[in-house]
N, C-alpha and C positions, 0 to 999 in steps of 0.2 A: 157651015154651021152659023148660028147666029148668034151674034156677038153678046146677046143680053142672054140667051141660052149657057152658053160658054161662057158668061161669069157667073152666073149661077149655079156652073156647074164646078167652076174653078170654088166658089164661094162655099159650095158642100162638101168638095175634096179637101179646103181647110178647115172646113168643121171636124171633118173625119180624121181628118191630121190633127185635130187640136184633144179632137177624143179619145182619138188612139195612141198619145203624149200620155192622155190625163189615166186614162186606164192600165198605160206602164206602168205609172207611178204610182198609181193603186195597188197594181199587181208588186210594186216594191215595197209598198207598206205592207200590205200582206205577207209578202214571205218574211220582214221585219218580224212582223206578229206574229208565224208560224215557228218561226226561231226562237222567238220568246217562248212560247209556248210550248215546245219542245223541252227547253232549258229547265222553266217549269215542272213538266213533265217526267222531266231526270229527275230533279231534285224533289219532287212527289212522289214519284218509283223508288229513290232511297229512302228517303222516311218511311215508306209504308212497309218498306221491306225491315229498317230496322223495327218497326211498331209490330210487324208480323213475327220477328224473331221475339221482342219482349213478351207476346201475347205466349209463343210455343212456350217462353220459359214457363210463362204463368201457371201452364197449362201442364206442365211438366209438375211443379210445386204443387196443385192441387191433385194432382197422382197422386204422388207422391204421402199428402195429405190422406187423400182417400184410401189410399192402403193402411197406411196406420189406423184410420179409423174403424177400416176393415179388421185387423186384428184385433184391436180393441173389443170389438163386436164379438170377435172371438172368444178374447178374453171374459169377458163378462158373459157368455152363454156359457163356459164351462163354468166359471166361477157358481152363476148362476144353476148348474143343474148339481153343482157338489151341494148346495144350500140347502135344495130342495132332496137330496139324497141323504142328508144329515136331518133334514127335519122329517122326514118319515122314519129314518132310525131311530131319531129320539123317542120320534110318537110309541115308536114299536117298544125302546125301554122302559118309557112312562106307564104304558099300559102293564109291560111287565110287573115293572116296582110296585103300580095299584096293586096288582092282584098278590104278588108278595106281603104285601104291606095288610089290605086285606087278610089274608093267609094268617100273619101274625097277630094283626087285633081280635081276629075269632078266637084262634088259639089261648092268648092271652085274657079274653072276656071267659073263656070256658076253664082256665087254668083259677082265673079270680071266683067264679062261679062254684066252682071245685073247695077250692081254698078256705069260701067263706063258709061254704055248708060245712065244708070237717072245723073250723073253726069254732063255730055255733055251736055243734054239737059236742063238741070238746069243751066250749063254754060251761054250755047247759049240763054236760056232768060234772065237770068243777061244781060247778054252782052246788046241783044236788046232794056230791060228795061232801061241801062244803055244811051244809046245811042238814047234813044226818051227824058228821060229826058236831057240829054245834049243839043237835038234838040230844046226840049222843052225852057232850059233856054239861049240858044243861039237867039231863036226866043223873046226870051222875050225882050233880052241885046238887041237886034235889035231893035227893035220897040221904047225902050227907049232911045235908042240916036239915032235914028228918032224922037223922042217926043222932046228930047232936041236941036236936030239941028232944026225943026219944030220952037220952041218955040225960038231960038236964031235968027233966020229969020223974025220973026214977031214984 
């Protein structure tokens, strides 16, 4: 072989010796970083596991939440249809009491109606009664002091 071949060949065998040094030590920082990274990676897998257990509680309390709100909802559709069951009853005794009440103003206009005609008419004989007797005692007064002017004449 020749001598300038065979140092150039010696010459690329320590390059490749020098890069296959430098790429161990590559490969050492790398698995340095992969270890980091890792380590990392634990301490990321625990937090998200405890952040995943705070999210279920969350999740838990807004059940929780929502069921109540759920009865509630309950609550206020029953409340709500007793409301609406009291207000058509009432409507149903209002109308009744109208027409009672009704009932009694006719009654009472026809009872006054009544009332006032025999009154009138009870009036209006008074009155007449009233007014033959006066005729009555006027003709009387008449006649006696015609007796007395009569009897002062003679």
């Amino acid at each position: 072989m020749d001598p300038e071949f065979a140092q150039r060949f010696d010459d690329i065998s320590q390059c490749f010796t020098v890069i296959s040094q430098r790429f161990e030590q590559l490969n050492g920082e790398f698995e340095q970083i992969n270890g980091r990274f890792e380590q990392l990676d634990g301490r990321l897998d625990a937090r998200f596991v405890a952040i995943d257990a705070r999210f279920e509680a969350i999740d838990r309390r807004f059940d929780s939440v929502d069921r109540r709100f759920e009865r509630m909802d309950q609550q206020f559709e029953h409340v709500y249809e007793r409301v609406e069951e009291s207000k058509r009853y009432s409507g149903i005794l209002v109308e009744g009491l109208r027409y009672e009440v009704h009932l009694v103003a006719d009654g009472l206009a026809t009872f006054i109606d009544g009332r006032y005609t025999q009154d009138q008419a009870n009036i209006q004989r008074q009155f007449r009664e009233t007014q033959a007797l006066m005729h009555l005692s006027y003709d009387q007064l008449r006649q006696r002091v015609e007796n007395i002017e009569n009897r002062g004449q003679n």
